[in-house]
C-alpha positions in Angstrom: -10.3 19.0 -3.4 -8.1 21.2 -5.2 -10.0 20.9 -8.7 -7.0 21.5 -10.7 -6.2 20.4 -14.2 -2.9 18.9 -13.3 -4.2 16.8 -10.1 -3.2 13.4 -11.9 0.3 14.5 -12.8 3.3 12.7 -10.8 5.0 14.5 -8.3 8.6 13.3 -7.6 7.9 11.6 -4.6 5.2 9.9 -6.6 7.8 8.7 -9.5 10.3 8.2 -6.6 7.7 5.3 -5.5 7.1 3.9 -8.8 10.5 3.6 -9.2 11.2 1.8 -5.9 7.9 -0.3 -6.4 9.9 -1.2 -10.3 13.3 -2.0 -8.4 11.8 -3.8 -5.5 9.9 -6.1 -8.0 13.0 -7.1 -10.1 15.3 -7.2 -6.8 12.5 -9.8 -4.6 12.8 -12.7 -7.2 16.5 -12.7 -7.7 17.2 -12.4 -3.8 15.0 -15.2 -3.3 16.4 -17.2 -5.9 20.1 -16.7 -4.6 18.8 -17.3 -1.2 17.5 -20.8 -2.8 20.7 -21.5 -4.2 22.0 -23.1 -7.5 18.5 -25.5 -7.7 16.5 -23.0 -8.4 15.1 -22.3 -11.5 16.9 -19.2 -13.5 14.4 -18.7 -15.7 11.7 -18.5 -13.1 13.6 -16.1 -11.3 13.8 -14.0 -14.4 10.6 -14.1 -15.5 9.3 -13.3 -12.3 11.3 -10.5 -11.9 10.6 -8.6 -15.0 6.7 -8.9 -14.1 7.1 -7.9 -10.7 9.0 -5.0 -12.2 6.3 -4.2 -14.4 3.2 -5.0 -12.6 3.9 -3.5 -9.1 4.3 0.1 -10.5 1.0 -0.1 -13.3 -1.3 -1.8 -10.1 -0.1 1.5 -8.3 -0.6 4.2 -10.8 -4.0 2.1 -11.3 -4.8 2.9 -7.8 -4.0 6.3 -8.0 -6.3 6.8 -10.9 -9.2 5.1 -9.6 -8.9 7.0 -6.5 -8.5 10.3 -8.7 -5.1 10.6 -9.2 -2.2 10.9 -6.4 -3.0 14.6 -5.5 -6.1 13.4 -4.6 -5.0 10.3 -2.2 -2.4 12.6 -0.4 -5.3 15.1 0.1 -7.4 12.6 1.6 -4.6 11.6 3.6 -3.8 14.5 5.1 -7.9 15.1 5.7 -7.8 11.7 7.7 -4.4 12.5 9.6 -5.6 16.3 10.8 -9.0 15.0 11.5 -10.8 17.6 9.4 -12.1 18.3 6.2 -12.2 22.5 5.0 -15.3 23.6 4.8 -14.9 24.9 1.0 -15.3 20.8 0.1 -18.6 19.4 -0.1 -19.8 16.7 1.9 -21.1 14.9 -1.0 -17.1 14.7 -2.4 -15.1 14.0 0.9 -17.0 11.5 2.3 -17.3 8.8 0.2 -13.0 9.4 -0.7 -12.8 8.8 3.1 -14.8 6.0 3.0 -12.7 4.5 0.1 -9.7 5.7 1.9 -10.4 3.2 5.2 -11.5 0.7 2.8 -7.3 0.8 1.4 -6.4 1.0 5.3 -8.2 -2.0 5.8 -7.0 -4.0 3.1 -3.1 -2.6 4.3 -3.8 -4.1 7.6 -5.0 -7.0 5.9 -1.6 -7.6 4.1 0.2 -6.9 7.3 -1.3 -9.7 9.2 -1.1 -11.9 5.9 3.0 -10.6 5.9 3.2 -11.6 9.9 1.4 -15.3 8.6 3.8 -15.7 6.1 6.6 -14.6 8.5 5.2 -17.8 10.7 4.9 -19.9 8.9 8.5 -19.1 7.4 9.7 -19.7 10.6 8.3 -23.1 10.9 10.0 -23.8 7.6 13.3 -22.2 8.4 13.2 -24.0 11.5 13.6 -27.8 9.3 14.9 -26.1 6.2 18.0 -24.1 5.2 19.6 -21.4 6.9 18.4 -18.9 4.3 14.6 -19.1 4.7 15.5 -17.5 7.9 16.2 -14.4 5.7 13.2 -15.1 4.0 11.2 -14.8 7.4 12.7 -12.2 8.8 11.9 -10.0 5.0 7.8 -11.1 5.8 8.3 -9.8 9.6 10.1 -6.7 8.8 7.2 -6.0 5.6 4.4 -6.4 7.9 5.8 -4.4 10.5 6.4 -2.0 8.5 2.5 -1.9 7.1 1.4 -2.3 10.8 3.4 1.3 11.7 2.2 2.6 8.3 -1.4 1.9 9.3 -1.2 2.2 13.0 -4.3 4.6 14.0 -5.6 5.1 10.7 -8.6 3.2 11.0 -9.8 4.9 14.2 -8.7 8.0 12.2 -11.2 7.4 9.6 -13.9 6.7 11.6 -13.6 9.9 13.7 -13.7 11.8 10.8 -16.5 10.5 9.1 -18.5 10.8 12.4 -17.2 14.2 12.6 -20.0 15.5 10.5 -23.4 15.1 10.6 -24.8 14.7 6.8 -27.4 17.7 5.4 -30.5 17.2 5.4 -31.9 17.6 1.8 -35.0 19.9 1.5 -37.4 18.6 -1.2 
């Protein structure tokens, strides 16, 4: 933990992400509404895209803050990935963020295997429907393939590390 003032300010890769998060929220409604062609409802397509373009980025930066600010996810990150914590930060402060921090991995492998479902169960569709929800199937498999790689090891990760230390016995 760095303990600095400035810990919840953005860095660019942070508003990089926000921004992507913004773009991919309008972008994923109107594809899919092209992809279903002229039947589709415009408005829908709209509507969703300007909440999707709103919400995505706020339920991130929510996240962030609830987790102490992006500074302090990356740190925790990079705790989990080296498979150590420095000794300056106390037990009582790293462990329960690595704790929190498998709870997000499990909820990201969660969404992957929801993503490969969805991907399924596209197929099925696409298999009796148009040739666009094939698109539409192959977007769910490449998104949870892509949280699968993201995720891959993290959990095992996390558990190493908070077996890593034994917790200090408190003298009364």
């Amino acid at each position: 933990m760095t303990g600095e003032r400035d810990d919840d300010r953005l860095d660019a890769a942070g508003w990089w992400q926000l921004g992507g998060m913004a773009a991919l929220g309008v972008a994923a409604p109107l594809v899919f509404g092209l992809l279903m062609g002229p039947g589709f409802p415009r408005v829908a397509v709209v509507v969703l895209a300007l909440a999707l373009g709103v919400v995505l980025p706020v339920v991130q930066l929510r996240s962030w803050w609830a987790r102490g600010g992006r500074a302090a996810v990356l740190e925790t990150r990079s705790w989990v990935v080296a498979g150590r914590v420095p000794d300056t930060v106390p037990e009582d402060a790293w462990r329960p963020r690595v704790r929190r921090y498998g709870d997000d991995v499990d909820r990201a492998v969660f969404g992957a295997w929801a993503g490969a479902v969805l991907a399924v169960l596209w197929v099925v569709l696409a298999a009796t429907g148009q040739p666009a929800d094939w698109l539409i199937a192959a977007g769910w498999a490449v998104t949870a393939g892509v949280r699968f790689v993201q995720t891959r090891g993290e959990r095992a990760a996390v558990q190493r590390l908070l077996a890593s230390r034994t917790p200090v016995p408190v003298v009364p």
